[in-house]
Every structure is written in C-alpha cells, then in structure tokens.
C-alpha positions in Angstrom: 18.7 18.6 -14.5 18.0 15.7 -17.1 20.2 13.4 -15.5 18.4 13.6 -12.2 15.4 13.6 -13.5 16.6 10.4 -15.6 17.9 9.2 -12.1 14.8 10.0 -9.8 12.7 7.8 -13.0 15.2 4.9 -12.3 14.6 4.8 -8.8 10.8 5.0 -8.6 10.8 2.2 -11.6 13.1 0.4 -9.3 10.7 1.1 -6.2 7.5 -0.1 -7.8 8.4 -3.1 -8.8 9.1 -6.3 -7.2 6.8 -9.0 -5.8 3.6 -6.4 -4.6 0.5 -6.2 -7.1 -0.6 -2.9 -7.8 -3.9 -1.6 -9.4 -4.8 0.3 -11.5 -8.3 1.5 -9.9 -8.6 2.2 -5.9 -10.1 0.0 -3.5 -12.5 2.3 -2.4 -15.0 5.1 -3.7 -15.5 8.1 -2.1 -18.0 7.1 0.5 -16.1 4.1 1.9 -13.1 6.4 3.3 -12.6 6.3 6.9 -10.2 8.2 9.6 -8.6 6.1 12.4 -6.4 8.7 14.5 -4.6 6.3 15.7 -2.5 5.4 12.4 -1.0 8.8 13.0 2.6 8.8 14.1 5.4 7.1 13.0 5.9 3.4 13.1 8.9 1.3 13.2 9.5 -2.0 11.4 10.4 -4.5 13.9 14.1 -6.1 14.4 17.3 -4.9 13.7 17.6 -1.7 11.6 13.5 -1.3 10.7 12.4 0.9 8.1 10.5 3.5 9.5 7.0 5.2 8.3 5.2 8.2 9.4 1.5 8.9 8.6 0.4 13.1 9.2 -3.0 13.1 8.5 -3.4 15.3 5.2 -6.6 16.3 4.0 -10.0 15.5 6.0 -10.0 12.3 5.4 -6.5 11.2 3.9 -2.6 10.4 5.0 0.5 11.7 3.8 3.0 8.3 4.2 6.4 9.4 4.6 10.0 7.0 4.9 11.6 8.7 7.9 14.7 7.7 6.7 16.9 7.8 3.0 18.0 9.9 0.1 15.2 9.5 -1.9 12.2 11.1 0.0 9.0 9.3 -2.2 5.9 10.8 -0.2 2.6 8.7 -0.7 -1.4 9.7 -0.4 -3.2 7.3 1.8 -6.8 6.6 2.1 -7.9 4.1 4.6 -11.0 1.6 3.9 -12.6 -0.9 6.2 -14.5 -3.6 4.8 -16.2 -6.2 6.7 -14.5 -5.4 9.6 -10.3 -5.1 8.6 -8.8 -2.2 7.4 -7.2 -1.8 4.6 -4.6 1.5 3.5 -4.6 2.4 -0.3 -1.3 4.0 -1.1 -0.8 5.9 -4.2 2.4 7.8 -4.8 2.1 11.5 -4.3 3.8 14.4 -6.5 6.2 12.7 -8.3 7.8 15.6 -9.9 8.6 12.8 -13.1 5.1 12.3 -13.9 5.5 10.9 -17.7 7.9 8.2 -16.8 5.0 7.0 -14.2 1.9 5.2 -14.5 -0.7 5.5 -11.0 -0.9 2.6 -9.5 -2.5 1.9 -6.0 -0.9 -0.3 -3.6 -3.1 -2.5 -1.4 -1.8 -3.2 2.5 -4.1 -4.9 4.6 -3.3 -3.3 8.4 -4.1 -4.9 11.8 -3.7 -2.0 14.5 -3.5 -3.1 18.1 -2.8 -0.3 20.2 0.7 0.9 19.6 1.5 -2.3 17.4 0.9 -2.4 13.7 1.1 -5.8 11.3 0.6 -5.0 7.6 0.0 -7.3 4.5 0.4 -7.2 0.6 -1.2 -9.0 -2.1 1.0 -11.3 -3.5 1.7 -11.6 -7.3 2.9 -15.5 -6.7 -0.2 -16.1 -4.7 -2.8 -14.5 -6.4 -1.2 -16.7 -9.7 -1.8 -19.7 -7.9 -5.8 -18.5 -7.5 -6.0 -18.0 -11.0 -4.2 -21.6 -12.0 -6.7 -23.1 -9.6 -10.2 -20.3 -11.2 -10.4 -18.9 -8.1 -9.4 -15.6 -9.3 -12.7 -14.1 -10.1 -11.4 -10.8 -10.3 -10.6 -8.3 -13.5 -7.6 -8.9 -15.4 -4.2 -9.1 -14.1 -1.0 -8.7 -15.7 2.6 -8.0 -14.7 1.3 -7.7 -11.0 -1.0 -5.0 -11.8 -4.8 -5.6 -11.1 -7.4 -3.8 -13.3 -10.6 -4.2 -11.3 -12.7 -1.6 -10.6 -13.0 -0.7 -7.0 -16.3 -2.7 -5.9 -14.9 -6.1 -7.5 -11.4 -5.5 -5.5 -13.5 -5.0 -2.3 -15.1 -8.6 -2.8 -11.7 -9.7 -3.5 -10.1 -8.4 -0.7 -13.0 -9.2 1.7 -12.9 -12.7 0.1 -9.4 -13.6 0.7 -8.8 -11.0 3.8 -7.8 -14.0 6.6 -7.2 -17.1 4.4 -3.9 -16.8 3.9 -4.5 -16.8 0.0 -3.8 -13.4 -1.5 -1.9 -11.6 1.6 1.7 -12.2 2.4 4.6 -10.1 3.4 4.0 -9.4 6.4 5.3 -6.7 8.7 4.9 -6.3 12.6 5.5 -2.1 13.5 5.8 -0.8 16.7 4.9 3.0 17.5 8.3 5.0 17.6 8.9 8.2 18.9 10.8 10.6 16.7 12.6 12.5 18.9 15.0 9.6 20.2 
C-alpha cells in the first residue's frame, strides 16, 4: 500500500509540473462563478490520437473534469469564470487520496467555445518571465511557475493579457466527441 501510494505521489508530482503556471489562490470568488451547459460532454483534442476530456456538471455551479482515457484516473473540480467577456475554467485537482505529498494549486485555461468546437489556453511560465523582465508583471509574486495573487489581482491580469498573445500559449483546438463510438 506504501509503494502505491509512493507511486500515485510520483505521478501527480510528475503531472503538475512542466511549463503551466499554477496559483496558489483561485481566479474567482464566489460570486463571479458561472454555468455554461454547453461545456458539458466530452471533448476531444484535435489530430491524431487526442487526449480526451469529459466535463459532468458536479455541484450547482461546478464541473467534475475527467481524462477519458489512462491508468491513472486524476479527477479535477472546475469552476468557470467570465471576465470581460472570455471565459476562463479554474481547475483544481479533486480527492487526491495522497493529500500530504500535495500542495493546491489552481490551473488557469482560458476557453473559446464555438458550438461544438473548443480552443483552450495556459499561462505560460516563459511568457509571463518575459513580462516581468520587461515590469510588465504587475501581478503578486511568482516563483517556480506558481502565482500567488489573490483572486481580484489575477482577474486584472488575466483580463489584461486575455488576447495579446502575452501570458496565453499552448493552445488546444477540441472537438465535441461522442462516447459511445
């Protein structure tokens, strides 16, 4: 049991880090949670051999983000915020049955929903280092790609930097998929 338990820590250190910033605080507060029905479903990655995602809506206003695919099922709780017009999904990893080898984090995507077509963005850690080498990141401190604003100044950040290409990279076109095929 300590060996897997020791294995399933390996993998979600493994799966958190990389090239996304997380936070440390969510991007919204209570009041700024919205429902769009239409996230629900599940969504596949475009091209060849796409990872795919399915969102069941949870509580009243919440997601449960599942891989559809994998050994290592990691379930996630999303809350969806729109700011000025884009939405944005804040994903925080959801009963992770290893809870001392894991600090909460949110993860920020920026999502585009057209119909049954879905792009999503990330904040970049190489980008958003580039904003701070030029003082244009006006935001709490960052270290080790993990952002430590509280949620109104990461809502001016995001809204800031939402279309400039600046902060936002990796990005990922979806297309509804249908389960059952």
């Amino acid at each position: 049991m300590r060996c897997m338990r020791l294995l399933a820590a390996l993998a979600m250190v493994l799966l958190m880090t990389g090239c996304d910033v997380r936070s440390l605080y969510p991007l919204y507060t209570e009041k700024d949670v919205i429902f769009e029905p239409l996230l629900l479903g599940a969504w596949k990655e475009s091209g060849q051999g796409g990872d795919v995602w399915v969102f069941i809506r949870d509580k009243e206003d919440s997601y449960r983000v599942v891989p559809a695919a994998g050994d290592f099922v990691l379930a996630f709780e999303g809350r969806l915020v729109k700011l000025e017009g884009r939405l944005y999904l804040d994903l925080t990893v959801e009963d992770v049955p290893f809870e001392e080898y894991v600090i909460p984090a949110h993860l920020l995507v920026q999502i585009e929903l057209s119909g049954d077509k879905m792009r999503t963005a990330m904040l970049d850690d190489d980008k958003l280092k580039k904003l701070e080498e030029l003082g244009s990141l006006k935001l709490g401190h960052m270290t080790a790609q993990v952002l430590t604003a509280l949620p109104k100044d990461l809502q001016a950040f995001v809204t800031q930097h939402a279309g400039d290409g600046t902060a936002f990279s990796h990005f990922k076109e979806f297309e509804r998929f249908d389960l059952t095929r």
